[in-house]
C-alpha positions as CSV (number, residue, x, y, z in Angstrom):
1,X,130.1,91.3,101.8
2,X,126.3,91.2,101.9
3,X,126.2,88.3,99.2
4,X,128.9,86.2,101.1
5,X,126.5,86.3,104.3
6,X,123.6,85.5,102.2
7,X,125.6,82.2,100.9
8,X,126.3,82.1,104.5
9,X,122.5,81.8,105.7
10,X,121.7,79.6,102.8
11,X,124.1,76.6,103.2
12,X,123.2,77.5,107.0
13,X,119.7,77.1,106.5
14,X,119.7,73.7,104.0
15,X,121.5,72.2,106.7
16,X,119.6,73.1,109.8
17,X,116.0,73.1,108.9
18,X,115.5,69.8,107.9
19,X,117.1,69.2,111.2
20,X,114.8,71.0,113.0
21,X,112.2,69.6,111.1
22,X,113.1,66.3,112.1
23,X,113.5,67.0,116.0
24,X,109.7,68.5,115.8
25,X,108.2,65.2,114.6
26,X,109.7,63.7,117.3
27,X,107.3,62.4,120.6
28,X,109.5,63.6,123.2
29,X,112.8,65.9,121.9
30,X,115.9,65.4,124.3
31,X,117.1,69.0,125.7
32,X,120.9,68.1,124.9
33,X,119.4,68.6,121.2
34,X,118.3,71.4,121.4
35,X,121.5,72.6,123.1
36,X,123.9,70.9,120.4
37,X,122.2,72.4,117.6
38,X,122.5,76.1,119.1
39,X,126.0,75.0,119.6
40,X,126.1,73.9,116.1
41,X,124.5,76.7,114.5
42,X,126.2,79.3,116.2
43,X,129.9,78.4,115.8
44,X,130.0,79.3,112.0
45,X,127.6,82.2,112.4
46,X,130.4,83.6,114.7
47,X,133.5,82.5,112.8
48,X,131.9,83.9,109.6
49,X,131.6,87.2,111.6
50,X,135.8,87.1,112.8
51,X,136.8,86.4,109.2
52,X,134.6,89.1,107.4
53,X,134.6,91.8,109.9
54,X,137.7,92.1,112.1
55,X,137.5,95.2,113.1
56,X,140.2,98.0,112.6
57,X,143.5,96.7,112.8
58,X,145.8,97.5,115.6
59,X,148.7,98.3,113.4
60,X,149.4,98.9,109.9
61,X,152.6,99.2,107.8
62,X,153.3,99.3,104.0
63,X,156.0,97.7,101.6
64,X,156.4,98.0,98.1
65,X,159.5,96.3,97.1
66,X,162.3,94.0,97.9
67,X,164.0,94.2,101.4
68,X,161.7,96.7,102.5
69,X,161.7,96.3,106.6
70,X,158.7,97.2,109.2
71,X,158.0,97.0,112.8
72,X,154.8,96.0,113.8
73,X,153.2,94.4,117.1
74,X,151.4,91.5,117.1
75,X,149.1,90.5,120.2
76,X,147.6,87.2,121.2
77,X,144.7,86.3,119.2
78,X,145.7,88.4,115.8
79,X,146.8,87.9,112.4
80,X,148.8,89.5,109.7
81,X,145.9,90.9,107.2
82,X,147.7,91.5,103.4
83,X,146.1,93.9,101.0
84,X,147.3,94.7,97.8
85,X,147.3,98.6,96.7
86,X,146.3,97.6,93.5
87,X,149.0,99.8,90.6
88,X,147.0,102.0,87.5
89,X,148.6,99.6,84.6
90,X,145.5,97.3,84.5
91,X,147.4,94.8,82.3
92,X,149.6,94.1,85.3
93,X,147.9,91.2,86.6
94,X,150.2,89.2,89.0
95,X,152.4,89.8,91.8
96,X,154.2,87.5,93.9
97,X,155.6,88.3,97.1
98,X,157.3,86.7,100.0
99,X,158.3,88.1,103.3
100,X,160.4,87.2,106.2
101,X,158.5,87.8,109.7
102,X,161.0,87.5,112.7
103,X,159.6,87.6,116.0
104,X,161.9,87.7,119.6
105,X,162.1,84.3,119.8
106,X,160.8,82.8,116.3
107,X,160.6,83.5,113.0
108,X,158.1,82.3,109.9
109,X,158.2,82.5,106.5
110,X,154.8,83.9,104.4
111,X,154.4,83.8,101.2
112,X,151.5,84.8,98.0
113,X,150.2,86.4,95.3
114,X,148.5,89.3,94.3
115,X,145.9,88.2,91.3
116,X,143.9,91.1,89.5
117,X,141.0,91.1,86.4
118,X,141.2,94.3,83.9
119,X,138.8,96.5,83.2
120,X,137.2,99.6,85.1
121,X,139.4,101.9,87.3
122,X,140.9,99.4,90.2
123,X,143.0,102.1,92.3
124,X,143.0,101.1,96.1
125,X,144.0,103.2,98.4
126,X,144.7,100.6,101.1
127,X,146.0,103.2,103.9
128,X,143.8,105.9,103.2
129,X,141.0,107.9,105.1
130,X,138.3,105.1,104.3
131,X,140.4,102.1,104.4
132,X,140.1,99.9,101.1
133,X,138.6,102.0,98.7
134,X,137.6,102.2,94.8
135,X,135.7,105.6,93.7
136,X,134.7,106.2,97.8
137,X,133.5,102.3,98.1
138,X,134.7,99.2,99.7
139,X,136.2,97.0,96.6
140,X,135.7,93.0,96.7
141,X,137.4,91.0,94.7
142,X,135.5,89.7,91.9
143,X,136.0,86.5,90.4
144,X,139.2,85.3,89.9
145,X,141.0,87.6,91.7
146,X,143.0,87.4,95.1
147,X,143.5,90.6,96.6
148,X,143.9,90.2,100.2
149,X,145.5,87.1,102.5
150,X,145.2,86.6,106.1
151,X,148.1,84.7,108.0
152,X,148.4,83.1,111.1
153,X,151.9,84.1,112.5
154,X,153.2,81.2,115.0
155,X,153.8,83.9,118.0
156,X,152.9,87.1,119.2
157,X,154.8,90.4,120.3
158,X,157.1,92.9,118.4
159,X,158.0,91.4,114.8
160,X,160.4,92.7,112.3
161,X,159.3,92.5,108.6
162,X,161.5,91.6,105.7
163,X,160.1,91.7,102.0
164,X,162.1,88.6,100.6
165,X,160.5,88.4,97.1
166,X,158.2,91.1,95.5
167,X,157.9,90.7,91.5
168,X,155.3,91.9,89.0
169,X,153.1,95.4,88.9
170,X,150.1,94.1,89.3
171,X,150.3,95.7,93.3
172,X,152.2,99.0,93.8
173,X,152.2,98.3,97.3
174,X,151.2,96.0,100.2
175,X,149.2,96.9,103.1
176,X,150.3,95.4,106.5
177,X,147.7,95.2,108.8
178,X,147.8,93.3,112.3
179,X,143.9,92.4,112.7
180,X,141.8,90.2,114.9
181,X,141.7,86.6,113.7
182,X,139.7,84.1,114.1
183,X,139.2,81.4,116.4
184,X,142.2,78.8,117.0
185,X,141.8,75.8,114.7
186,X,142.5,73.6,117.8
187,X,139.6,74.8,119.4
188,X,137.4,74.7,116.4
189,X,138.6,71.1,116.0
190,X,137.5,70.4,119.0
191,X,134.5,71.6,119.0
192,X,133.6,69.8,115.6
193,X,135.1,66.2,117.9
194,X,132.7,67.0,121.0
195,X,129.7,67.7,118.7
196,X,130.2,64.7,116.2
197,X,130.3,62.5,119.7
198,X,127.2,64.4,121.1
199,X,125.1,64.3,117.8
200,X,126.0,60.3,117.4
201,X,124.3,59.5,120.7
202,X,121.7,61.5,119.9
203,X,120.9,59.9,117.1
204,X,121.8,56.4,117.7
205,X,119.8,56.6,121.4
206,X,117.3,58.6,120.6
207,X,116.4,58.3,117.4
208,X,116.8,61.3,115.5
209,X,118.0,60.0,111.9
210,X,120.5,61.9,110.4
211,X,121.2,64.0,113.6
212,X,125.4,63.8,113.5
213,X,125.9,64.5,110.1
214,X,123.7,67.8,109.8
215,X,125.2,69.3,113.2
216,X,128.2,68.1,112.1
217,X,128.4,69.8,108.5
218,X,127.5,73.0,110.8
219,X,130.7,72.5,113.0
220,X,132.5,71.5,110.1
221,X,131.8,75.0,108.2
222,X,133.1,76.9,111.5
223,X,136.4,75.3,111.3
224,X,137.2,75.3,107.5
225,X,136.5,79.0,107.3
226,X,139.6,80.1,108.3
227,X,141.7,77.8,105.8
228,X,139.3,78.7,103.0
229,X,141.0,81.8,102.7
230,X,138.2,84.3,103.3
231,X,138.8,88.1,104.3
232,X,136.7,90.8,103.7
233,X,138.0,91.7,100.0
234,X,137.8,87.9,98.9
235,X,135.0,86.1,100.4
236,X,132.4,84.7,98.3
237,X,134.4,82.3,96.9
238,X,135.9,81.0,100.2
239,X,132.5,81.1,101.6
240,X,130.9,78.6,99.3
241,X,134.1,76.2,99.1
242,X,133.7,76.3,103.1
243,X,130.5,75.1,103.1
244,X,130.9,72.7,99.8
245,X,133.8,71.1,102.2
246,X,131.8,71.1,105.4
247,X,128.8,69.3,103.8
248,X,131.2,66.4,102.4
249,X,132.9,66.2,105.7
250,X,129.9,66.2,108.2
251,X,126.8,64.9,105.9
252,X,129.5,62.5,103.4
253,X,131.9,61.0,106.3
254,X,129.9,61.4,109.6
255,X,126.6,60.1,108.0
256,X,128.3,56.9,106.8
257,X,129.6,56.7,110.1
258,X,126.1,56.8,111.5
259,X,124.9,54.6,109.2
260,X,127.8,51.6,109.9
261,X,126.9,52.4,113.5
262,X,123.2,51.7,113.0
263,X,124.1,48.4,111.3
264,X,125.9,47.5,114.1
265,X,123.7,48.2,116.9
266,X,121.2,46.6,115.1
267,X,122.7,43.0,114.6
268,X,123.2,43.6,118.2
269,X,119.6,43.5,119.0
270,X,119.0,40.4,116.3
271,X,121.4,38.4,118.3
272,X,119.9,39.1,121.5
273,X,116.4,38.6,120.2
274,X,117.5,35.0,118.6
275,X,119.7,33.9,122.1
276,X,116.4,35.0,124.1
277,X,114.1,33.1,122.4
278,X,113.5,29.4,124.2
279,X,114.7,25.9,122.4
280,X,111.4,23.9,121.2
281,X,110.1,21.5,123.2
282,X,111.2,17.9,122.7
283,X,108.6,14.8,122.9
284,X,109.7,11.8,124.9
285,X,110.0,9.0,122.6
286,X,107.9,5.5,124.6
């Protein structure tokens, strides 16, 4: 987990020091800049820290095969947390599973897939004493493997759990675990909205180039976390496609925004210039 916040800090960092460089050369800084870049460099710090470390779950169950059923309770503001418990046949690599999650008045379908590399001695005991563990240590997933999915249910309160689909041995078992998620994708959405708007008068009225786009990739990193699939077994990867995306959303599409915007304004200020300035004189003819 240490390496995926150091990818965090990086891509962090290349986005908001040249920011802050920028804002420094500046003759007078505006105060709402200051407070949208804390706003913007905040949000994924804190997202990052919900998706990596969400604390001991509330509940836990198992399943291990077709039509397998458990009871679990779900609160507001948690998700379903699947971990494989990986099987000793290393040359099982694969299993797929599906389950049915019925709620008191709703019901959602999940689905997935357990992905696993040989090689070395991958037992998880994902119920045991020390949660996730390989040889007494928290196990990641290395590269190229998928060994734990977070899903955000569509309600909240007692569910009933059906295992619709479980094939291959690649997982002996699945751990169940009701965890706290992240932030809503609503409100990270509209955070990302009210910061683009804010960053774009910024820079537009005050003058600090490339302002939107660089608080913007910030936002943008807080609100693709959660859809990147990143939990604390598998988070690198997610990590760093998180941040790829956010930089092509906020420094790709809000920049070019900026930019059109600038043209704009500017042929604004041309047209004005040429309907201010006066006709030439005209000489009498005698």
């Amino acid at each position: 987990m240490i390496y995926a916040y150091g990818v965090l800090i990086v891509i962090l960092g290349l986005l908001a020091v040249p920011v802050i460089q920028r804002l420094w050369d500046m003759t007078r800084v505006p105060v709402l800049a200051w407070v949208v870049l804390l706003v913007a460099t905040a949000t994924p710090i804190y997202t990052a820290s919900t998706v990596l470390q969400p604390g001991d779950p509330v509940a836990v169950a198992k399943v291990s095969a077709m039509k397998d059923v458990v009871s679990l309770e779900l609160p507001p503001g948690h998700a379903l947390m699947v971990t494989a418990e990986l099987g000793e046949d290393e040359e099982q690599g694969k299993t797929s599973y599906a389950m049915r999650v019925k709620g008191t008045d709703w019901a959602q379908n999940i689905s997935g897939a357990v992905k696993r590399s040989g090689g070395g001695d991958d037992g998880i005991d994902a119920l045991g004493d020390e949660a996730i563990t390989e040889s007494g240590k928290r196990r990641n997933g290395a590269v190229g493997e998928d060994l734990q999915e977070r899903y955000a249910l569509e309600g909240t309160g007692p569910v009933e759990i059906t295992v619709t689909n479980y094939q291959g041995g690649a997982a002996a078992a699945l751990a169940l675990e009701v965890v706290k998620g992240p932030p809503a994708l609503g409100l990270l959405w509209g955070v990302v909205g009210l910061v683009v708007l804010m960053g774009l008068y910024i820079e537009l009225k005050q003058g600090c180039d490339k302002f939107a786009g660089d608080t913007a990739a910030m936002v943008c990193y807080a609100a693709l976390m959660p859809q990147s699939g990143i939990t604390p077994l598998d988070n690198l990867r997610g990590i760093a496609f998180a941040g790829l995306g956010a930089i092509l959303l906020g420094q790709g599409a809000v920049n070019a925004f900026a930019w059109i915007a600038h043209k704009y304004l500017r042929s604004l200020r041309v047209a004005e210039e040429v309907d201010d300035t006066p006709p030439p004189a005209r000489h009498k003819r005698r």
